[in-house]
TORLUMLUM-620389 format. One record per residue (C-alpha): residue number from 1; residue in three letters; x, y, z. Coordinates in Angstrom, 2 decimals. Example, Ala and Ser with C-alpha at 12.3 -4.5 7.8 and 13.67 -1.06 7.14 Angstrom:
<pts>
1 | ALA | 12.30 | -4.50 | 7.80
2 | SER | 13.67 | -1.06 | 7.14
</pts>
This chain:
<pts>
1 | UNK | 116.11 | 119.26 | 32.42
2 | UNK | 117.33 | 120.35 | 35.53
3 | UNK | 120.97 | 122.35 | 35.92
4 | UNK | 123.87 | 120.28 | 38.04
5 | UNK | 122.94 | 123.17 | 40.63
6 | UNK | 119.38 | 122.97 | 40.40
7 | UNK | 119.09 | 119.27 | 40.61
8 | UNK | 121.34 | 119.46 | 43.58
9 | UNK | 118.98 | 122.06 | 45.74
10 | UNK | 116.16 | 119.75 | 44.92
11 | UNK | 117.17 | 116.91 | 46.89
12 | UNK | 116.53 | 117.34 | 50.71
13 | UNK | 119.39 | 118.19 | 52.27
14 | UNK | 120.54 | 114.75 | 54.65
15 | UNK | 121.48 | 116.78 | 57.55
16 | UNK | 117.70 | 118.45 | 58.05
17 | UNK | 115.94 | 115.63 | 57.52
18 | UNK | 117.75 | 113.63 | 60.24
19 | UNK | 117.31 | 116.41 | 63.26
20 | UNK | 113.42 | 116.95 | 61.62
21 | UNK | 113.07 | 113.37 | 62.05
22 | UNK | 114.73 | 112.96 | 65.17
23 | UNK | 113.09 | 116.15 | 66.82
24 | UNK | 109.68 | 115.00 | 65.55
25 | UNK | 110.51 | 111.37 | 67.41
26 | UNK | 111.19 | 113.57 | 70.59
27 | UNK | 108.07 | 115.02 | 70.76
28 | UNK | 106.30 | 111.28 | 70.23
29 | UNK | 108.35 | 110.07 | 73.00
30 | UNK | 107.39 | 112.73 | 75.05
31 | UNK | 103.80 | 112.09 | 74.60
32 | UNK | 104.18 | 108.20 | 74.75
33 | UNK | 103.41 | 107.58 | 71.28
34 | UNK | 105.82 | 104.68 | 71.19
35 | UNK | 104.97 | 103.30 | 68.17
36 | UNK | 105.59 | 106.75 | 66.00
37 | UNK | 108.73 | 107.80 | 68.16
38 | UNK | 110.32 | 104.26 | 67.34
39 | UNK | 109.40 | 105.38 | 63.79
40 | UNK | 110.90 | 108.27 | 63.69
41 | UNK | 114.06 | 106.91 | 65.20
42 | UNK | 114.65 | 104.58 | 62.79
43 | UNK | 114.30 | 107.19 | 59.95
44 | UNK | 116.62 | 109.15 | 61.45
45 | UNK | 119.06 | 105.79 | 62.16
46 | UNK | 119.02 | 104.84 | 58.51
47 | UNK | 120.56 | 108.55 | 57.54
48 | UNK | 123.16 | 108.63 | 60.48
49 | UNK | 123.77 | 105.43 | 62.60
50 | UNK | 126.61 | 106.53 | 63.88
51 | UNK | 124.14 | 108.60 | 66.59
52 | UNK | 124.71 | 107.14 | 69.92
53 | UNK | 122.10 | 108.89 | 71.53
54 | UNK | 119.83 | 108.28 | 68.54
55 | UNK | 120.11 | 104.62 | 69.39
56 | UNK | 119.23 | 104.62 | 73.26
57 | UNK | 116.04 | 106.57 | 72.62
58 | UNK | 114.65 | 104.21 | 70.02
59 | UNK | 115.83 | 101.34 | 72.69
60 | UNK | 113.33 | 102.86 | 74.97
61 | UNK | 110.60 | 103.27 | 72.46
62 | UNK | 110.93 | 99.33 | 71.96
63 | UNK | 111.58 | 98.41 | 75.37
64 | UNK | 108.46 | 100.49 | 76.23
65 | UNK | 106.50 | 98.35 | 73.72
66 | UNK | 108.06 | 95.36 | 75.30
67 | UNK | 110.20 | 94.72 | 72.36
68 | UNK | 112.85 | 93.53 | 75.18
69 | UNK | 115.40 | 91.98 | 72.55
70 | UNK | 115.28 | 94.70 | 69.85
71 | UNK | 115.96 | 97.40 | 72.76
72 | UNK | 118.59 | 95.08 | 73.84
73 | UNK | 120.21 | 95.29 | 70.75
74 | UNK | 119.91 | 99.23 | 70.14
75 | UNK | 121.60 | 99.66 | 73.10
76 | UNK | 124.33 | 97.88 | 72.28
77 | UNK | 124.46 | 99.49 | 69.39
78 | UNK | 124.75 | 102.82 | 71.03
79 | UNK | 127.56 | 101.44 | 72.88
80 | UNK | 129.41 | 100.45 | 70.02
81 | UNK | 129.10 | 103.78 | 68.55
82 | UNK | 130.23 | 105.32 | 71.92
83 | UNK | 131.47 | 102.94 | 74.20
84 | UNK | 131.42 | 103.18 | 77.79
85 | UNK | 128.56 | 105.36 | 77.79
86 | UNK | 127.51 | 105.93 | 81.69
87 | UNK | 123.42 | 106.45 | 80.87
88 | UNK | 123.68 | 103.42 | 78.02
89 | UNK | 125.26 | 100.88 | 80.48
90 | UNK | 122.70 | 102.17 | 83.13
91 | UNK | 119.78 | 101.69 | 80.59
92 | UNK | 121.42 | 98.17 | 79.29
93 | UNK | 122.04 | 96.88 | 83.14
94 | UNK | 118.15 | 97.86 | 84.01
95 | UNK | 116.74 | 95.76 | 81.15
96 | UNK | 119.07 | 92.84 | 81.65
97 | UNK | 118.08 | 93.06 | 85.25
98 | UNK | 114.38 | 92.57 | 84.44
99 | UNK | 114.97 | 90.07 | 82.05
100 | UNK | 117.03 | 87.72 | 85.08
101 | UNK | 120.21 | 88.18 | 83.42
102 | UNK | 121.79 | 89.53 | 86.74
103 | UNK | 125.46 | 88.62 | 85.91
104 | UNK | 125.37 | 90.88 | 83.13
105 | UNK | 123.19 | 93.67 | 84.70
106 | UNK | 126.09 | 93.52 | 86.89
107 | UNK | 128.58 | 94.25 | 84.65
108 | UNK | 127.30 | 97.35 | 82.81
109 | UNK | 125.81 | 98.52 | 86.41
110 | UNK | 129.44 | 98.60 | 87.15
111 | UNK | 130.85 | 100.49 | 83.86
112 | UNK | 128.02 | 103.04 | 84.33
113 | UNK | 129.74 | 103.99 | 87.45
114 | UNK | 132.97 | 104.22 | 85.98
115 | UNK | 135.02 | 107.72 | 85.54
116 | UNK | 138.06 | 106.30 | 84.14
117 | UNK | 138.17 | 105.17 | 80.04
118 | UNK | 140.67 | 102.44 | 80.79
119 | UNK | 138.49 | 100.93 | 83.55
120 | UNK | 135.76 | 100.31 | 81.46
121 | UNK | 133.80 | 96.55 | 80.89
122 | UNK | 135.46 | 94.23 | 78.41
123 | UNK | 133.72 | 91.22 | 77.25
124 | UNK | 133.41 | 88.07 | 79.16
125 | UNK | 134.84 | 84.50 | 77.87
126 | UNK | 133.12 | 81.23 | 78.80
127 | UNK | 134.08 | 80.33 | 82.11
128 | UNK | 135.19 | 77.24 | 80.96
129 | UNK | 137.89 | 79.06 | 79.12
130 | UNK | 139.66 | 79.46 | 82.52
131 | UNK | 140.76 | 76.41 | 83.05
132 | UNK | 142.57 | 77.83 | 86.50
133 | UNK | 142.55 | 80.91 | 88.43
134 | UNK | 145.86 | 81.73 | 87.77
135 | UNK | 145.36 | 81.64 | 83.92
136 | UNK | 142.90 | 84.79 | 84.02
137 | UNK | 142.89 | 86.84 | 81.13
138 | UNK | 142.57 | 90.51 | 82.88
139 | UNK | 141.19 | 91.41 | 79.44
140 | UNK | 137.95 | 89.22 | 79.72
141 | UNK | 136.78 | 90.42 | 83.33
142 | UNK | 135.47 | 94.17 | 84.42
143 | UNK | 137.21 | 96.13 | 87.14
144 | UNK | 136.91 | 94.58 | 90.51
145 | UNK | 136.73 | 97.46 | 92.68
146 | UNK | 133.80 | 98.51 | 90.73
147 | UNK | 131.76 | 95.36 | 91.06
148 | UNK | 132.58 | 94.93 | 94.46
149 | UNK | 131.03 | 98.81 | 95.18
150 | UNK | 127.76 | 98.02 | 93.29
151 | UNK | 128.00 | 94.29 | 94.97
152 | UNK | 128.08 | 96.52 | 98.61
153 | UNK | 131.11 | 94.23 | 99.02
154 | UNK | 133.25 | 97.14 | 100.76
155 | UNK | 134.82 | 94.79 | 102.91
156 | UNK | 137.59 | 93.75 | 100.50
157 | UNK | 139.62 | 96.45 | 100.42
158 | UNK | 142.93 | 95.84 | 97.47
159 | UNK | 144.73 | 96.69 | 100.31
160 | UNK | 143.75 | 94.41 | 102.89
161 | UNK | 146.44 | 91.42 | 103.31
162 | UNK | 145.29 | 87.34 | 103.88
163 | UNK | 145.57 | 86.43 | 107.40
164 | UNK | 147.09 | 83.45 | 108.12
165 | UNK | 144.16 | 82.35 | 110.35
166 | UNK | 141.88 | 82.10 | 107.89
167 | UNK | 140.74 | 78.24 | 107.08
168 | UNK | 142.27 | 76.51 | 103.79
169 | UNK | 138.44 | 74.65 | 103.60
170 | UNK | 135.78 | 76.41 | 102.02
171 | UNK | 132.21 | 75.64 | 100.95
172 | UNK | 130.47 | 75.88 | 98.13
173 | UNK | 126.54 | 75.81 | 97.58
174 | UNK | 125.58 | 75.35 | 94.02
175 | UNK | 122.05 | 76.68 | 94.10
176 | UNK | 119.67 | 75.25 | 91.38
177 | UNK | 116.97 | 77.27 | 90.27
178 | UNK | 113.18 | 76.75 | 92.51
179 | UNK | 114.55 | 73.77 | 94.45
180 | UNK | 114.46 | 75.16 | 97.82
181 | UNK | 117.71 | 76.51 | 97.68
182 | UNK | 117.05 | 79.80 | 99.10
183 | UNK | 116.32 | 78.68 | 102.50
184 | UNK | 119.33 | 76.61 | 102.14
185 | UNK | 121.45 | 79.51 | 101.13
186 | UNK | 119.95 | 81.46 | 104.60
187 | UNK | 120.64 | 78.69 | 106.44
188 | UNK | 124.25 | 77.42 | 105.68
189 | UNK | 125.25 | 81.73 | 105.95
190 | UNK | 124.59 | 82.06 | 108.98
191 | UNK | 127.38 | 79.13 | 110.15
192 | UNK | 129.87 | 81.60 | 109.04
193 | UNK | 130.94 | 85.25 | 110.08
194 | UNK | 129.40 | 87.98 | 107.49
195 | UNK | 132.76 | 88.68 | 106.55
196 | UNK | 133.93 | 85.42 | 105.43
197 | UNK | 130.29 | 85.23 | 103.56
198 | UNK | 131.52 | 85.99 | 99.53
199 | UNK | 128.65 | 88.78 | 98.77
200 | UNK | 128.20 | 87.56 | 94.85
201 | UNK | 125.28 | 85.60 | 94.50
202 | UNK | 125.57 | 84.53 | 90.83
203 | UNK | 127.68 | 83.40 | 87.95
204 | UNK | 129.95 | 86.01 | 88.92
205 | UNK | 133.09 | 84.91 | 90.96
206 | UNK | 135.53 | 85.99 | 88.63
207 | UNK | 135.12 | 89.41 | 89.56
208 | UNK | 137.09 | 88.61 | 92.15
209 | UNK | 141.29 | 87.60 | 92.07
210 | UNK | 142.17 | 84.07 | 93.79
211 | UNK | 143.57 | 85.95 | 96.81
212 | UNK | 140.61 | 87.60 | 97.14
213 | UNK | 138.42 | 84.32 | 96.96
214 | UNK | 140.82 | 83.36 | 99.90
215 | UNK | 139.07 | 85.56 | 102.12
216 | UNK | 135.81 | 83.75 | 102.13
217 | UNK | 134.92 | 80.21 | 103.43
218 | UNK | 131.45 | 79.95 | 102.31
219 | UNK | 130.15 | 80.70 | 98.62
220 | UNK | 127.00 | 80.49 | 97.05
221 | UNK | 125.15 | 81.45 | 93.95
222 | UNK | 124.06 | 80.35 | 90.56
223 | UNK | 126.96 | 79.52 | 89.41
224 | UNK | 127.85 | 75.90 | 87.58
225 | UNK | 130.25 | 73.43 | 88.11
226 | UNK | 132.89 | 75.21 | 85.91
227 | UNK | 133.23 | 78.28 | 88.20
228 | UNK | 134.41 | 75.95 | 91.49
229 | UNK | 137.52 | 75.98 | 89.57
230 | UNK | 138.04 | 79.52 | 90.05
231 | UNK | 137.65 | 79.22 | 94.00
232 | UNK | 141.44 | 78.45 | 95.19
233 | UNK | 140.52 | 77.32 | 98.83
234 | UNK | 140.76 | 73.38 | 99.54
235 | UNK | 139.56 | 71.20 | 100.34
236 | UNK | 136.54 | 72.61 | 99.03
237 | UNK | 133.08 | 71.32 | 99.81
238 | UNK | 130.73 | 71.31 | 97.42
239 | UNK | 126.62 | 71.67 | 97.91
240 | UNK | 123.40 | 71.32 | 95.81
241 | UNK | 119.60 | 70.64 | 96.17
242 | UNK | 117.28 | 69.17 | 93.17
243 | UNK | 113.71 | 68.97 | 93.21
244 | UNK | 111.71 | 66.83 | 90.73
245 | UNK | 112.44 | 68.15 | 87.29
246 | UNK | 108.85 | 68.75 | 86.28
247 | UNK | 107.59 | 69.93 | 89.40
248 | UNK | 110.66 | 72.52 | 89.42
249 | UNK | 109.59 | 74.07 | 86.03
250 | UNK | 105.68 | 74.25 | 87.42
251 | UNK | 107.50 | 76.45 | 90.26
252 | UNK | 109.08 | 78.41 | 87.97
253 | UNK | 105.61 | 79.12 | 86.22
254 | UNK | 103.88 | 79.99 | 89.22
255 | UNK | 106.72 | 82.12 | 90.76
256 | UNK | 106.55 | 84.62 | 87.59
257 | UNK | 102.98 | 84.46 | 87.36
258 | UNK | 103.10 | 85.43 | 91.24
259 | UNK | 104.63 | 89.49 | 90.26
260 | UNK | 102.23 | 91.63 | 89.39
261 | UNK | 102.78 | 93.44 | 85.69
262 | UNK | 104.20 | 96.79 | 87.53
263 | UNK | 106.95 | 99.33 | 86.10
264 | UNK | 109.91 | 97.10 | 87.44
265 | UNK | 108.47 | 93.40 | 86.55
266 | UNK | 106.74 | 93.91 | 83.13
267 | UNK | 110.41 | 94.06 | 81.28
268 | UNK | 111.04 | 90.91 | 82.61
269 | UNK | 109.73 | 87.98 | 79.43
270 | UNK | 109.34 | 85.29 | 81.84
271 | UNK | 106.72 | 87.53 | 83.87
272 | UNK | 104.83 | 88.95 | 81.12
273 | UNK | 104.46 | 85.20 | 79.54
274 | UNK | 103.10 | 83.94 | 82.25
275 | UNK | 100.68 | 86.53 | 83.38
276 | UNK | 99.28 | 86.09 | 79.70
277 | UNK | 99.89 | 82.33 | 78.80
278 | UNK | 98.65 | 79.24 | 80.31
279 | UNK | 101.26 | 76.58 | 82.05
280 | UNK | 101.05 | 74.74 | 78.76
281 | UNK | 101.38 | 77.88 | 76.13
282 | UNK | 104.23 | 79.54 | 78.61
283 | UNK | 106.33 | 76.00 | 78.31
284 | UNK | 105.44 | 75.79 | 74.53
285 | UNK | 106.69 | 79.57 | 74.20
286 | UNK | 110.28 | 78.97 | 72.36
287 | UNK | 111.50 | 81.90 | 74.60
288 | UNK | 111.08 | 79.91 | 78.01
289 | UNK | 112.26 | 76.49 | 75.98
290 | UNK | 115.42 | 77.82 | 75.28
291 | UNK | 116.17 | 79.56 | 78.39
292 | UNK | 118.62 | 77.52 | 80.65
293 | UNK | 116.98 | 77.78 | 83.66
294 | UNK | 114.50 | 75.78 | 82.06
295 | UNK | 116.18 | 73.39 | 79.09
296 | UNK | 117.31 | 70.95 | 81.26
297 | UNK | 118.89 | 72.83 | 84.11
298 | UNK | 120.82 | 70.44 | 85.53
299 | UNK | 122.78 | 69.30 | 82.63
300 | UNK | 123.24 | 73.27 | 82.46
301 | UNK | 125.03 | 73.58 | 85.77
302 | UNK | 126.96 | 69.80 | 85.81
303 | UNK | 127.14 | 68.93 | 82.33
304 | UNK | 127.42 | 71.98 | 79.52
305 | UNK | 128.33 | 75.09 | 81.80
306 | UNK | 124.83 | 78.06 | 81.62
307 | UNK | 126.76 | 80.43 | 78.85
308 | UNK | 127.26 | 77.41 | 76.50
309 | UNK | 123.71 | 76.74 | 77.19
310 | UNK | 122.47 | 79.96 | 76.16
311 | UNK | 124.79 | 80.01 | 73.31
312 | UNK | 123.24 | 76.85 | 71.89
313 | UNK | 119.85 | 78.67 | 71.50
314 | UNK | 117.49 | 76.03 | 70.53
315 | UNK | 120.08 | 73.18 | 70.44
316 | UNK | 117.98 | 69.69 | 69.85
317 | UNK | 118.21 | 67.19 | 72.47
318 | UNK | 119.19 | 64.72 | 69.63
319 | UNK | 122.46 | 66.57 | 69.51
320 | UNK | 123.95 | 66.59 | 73.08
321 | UNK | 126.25 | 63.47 | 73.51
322 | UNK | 125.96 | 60.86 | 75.90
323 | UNK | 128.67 | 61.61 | 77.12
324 | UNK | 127.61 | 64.49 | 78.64
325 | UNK | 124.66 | 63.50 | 80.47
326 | UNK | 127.24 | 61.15 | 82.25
327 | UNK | 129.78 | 63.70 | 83.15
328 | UNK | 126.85 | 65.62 | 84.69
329 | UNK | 126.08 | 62.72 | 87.12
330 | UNK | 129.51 | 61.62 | 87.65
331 | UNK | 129.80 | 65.43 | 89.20
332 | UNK | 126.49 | 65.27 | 91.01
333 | UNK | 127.64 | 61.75 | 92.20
334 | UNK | 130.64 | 63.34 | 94.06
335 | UNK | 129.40 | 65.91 | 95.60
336 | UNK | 130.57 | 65.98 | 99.28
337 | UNK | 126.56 | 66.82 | 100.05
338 | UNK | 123.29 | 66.31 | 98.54
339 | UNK | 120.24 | 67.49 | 98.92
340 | UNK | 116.37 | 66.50 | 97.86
341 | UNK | 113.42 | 69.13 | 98.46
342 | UNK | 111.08 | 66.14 | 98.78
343 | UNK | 113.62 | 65.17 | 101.44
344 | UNK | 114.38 | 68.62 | 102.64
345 | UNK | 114.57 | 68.24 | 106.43
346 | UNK | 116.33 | 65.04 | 106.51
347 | UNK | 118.82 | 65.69 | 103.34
348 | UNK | 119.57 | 68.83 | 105.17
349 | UNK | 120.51 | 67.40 | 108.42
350 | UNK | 122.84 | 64.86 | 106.55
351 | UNK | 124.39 | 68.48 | 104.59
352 | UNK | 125.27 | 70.38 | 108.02
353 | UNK | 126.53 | 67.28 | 109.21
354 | UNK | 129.06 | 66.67 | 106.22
355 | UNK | 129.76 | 70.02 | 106.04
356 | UNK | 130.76 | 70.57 | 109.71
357 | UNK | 128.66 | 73.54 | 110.83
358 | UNK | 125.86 | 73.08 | 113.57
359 | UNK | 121.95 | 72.69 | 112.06
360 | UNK | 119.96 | 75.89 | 113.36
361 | UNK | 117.53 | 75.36 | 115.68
362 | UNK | 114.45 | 76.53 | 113.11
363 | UNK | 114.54 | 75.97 | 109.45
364 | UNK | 112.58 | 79.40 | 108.20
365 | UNK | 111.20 | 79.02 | 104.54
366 | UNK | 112.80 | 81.56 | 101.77
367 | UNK | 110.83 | 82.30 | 98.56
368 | UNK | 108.27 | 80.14 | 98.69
369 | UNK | 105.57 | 80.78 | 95.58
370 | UNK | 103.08 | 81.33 | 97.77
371 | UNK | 104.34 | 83.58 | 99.74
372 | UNK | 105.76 | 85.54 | 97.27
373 | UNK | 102.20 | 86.08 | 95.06
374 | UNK | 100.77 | 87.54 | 98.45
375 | UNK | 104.19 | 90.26 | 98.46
376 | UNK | 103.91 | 90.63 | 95.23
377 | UNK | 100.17 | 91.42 | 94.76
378 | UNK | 100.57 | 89.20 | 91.48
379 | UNK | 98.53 | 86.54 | 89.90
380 | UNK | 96.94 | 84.09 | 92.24
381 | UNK | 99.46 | 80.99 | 91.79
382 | UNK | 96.61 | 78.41 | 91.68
383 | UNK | 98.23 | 74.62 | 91.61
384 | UNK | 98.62 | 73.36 | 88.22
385 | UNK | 97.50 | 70.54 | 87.25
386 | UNK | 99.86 | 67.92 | 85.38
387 | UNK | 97.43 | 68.12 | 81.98
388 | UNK | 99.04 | 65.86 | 78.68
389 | UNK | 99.47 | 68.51 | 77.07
390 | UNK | 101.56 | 70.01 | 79.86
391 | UNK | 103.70 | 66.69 | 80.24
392 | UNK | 104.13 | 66.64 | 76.24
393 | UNK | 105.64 | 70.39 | 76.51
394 | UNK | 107.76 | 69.54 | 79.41
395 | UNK | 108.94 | 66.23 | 78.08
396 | UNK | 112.19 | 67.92 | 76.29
397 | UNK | 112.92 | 70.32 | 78.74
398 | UNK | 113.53 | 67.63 | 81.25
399 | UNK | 114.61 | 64.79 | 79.19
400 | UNK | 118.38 | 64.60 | 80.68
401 | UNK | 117.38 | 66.43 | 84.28
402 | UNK | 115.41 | 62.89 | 84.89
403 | UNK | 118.03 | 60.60 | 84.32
404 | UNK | 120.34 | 63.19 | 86.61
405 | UNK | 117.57 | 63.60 | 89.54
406 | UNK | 117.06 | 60.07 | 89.77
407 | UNK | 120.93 | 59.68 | 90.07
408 | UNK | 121.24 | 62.51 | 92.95
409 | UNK | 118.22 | 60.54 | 94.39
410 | UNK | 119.72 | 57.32 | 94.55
411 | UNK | 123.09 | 58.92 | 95.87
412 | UNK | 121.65 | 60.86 | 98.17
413 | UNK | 119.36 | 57.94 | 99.72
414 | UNK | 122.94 | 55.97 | 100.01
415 | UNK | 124.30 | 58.24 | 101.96
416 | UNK | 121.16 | 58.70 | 104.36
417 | UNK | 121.05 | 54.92 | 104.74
418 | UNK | 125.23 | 54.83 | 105.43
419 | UNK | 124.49 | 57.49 | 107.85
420 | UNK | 121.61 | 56.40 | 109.71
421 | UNK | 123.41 | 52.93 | 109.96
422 | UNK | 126.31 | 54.69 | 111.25
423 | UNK | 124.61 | 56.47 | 113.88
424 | UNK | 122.57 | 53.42 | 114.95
425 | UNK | 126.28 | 51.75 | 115.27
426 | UNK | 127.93 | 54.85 | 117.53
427 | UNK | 124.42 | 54.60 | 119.64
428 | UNK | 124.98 | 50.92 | 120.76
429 | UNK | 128.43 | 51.44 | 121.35
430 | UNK | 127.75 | 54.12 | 123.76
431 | UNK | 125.05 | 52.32 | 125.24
432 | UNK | 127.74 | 49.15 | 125.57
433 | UNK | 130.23 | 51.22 | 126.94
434 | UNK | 127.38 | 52.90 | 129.48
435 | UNK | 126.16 | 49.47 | 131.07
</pts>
């Protein structure tokens, strides 16, 4: 039997077999063995997981295997063991970028460029927590000046002071997902001087204070109905565009399938599925079912607000109330404009019209499939055809955006009719008035 001493020497001393196991990682990284670096990482995790560093290279030997969520969740680890961490954030905000997640890229983009401790990101609440803009919690949003820098929004300056010529109005363009809304989005800009153009283009306005917000007159983004509160201009004008519900997800299929699997695309899910999968495996994949820019979108933006969405990951249709479905269309219902892609040009005309900014003389097509799949050098995006199988897959994902199209349909088609039967009124009148 072993001494107390000897039996000590003989176990392997903890503090050499982590830097053998993390050195011998190293060197499989550095020859692109993923699979035995990721290994080795782990080893050396399960000794000491208190390594920060430890943690962001075994995120990149996942995320180089396209393990996107476990490298997701290293990283975060590493930031919980050193938080702040310039090169984690960086890391983190490049993966969440690929994956769509641009709000949150956003935010560790910005704490990657941070010097000071105290400025670094805090966690976000639900939007819907902020029930006004005055009742922002400075705890749950990042530093503003940063955001604005990476959001090339220089022209807010703390310093600068409201001038009292700016307009109370405002308008704001709540742009679905693949309805047309890009061109939209180009369009309605250019009404309004770049500077009074809010540069955030996502769920992101409360990076910015209410006197900020002031500054602008036109905003637009994916953002839902629960972030208008946080714009303090009125009256404030409110803007979307739906497209059929199933004919929007097909777009969404053939838009990813239109990137070619390069360096910056392959990390994103939704571009690897469908370069692999078929229209009916990619919506039968529980990764794009539970995604909310494909689980009924609509009832996303109007109804349940996108982070409650997400947070209900996998949340059966058989459990959203009734209730909610109707709020959704009571908001699409009074919107000051609507707009229909299958009615784009004439929807449009009625938008500029009830917004109060003069129609351009060309309407020039933004981020159309096609298009993009010759940019991109992707995946032919052949048409795809409306199979059973396809409808069967679909059928959930669009089960409360139906009921909510048809609704913004049937609005929208009031409104044209009230309009064209006003005009036709105005025209005789002037013609009475003429003779």
């Amino acid at each position: 039997m072993l001494n107390p001493v000897r039996r000590f020497l003989a176990f392997p001393n903890p503090r050499e077999n982590f830097v053998r196991l993390a050195n011998g990682a190293d060197r499989a990284n550095a020859a692109k063995n993923w699979s035995e670096a990721e290994a080795g990482y782990a080893a050396a995790l399960r000794i000491d997981p208190s390594q920060a560093p430890i943690w962001v290279q075994y995120g990149h030997a996942l995320k180089e295997q396209a393990r996107l969520a476990e490298a997701e969740r290293a990283y975060r680890q590493a930031l919980s063991a050193h938080p702040g961490h310039s090169e984690t954030c960086l890391q983190l905000a490049h993966l969440l970028a690929g994956e769509d997640r641009g709000e949150e890229a956003a935010i560790f983009e910005a704490a990657a460029s941070l010097q000071a401790p105290e400025a670094r990101a805090a966690p976000l609440r639900d939007i819907d927590d902020l029930s006004h803009p005055a009742a922002r919690d400075p705890d749950a949003t990042v530093s503003r000046s940063s955001v604005r820098q990476r959001l090339q929004a220089a022209a807010l300056p703390v310093s600068r002071t409201l001038s009292s010529r700016r307009p109370a109005a405002a308008t704001a363009f709540i742009h679905l997902q693949k309805t047309g809304g890009t061109t939209l989005y180009d369009m309605l800009q250019h009404a309004f001087p770049p500077d009074r153009v809010c540069p955030v283009h996502g769920n992101f306005l409360h990076v910015f204070s209410a006197r900020e917000m002031a500054e602008f007159d036109y905003f637009s983004g994916h953002f839902d109905y629960a972030a208008l509160r946080l714009i303090p201009k009125r009256p404030l004008r409110t803007v979307s565009v739906f497209r059929r519900p199933r004919d929007r997800l097909v777009s969404i299929y053939r838009s990813h399938k239109a990137h070619q699997l390069d360096r910056k695309y392959r990390v994103n899910p939704f571009v690897r599925l469908a370069n692999a999968l078929t229209p009916e495996e990619f919506f039968e994949h529980p990764d794009v079912r539970n995604a909310p820019e494909v689980f009924n979108h609509y009832l996303a933006a109007f109804g349940t607000g996108y982070r409650q969405m997400a947070q209900a990951r996998g949340l059966s249709p058989a459990r959203i109330p009734a209730s909610t479905v109707e709020r959704a269309i009571e908001r699409v219902r009074g919107l000051d404009a609507i707009g229909i892609t299958e009615r784009f040009d004439d929807t449009v005309g009625l938008i500029y019209e009830t917004v109060g900014v003069p129609a351009p003389r060309r309407v020039k097509p933004r981020n159309v499939t096609d298009v993009v799949s010759a940019k991109m050098k992707g995946s032919p995006s052949a048409p795809v055809a409306m199979t059973p199988r396809l409808r069967d897959a679909m059928d959930e994902l669009v089960c409360f955006d139906e009921p909510i199209y048809a609704a913004a349909v049937e609005e929208a088609e009031r409104r044209l009719a009230a309009y064209s039967a006003a005009s036709r009124t105005a025209v005789s009148r002037a013609s009475a008035a003429g003779s």
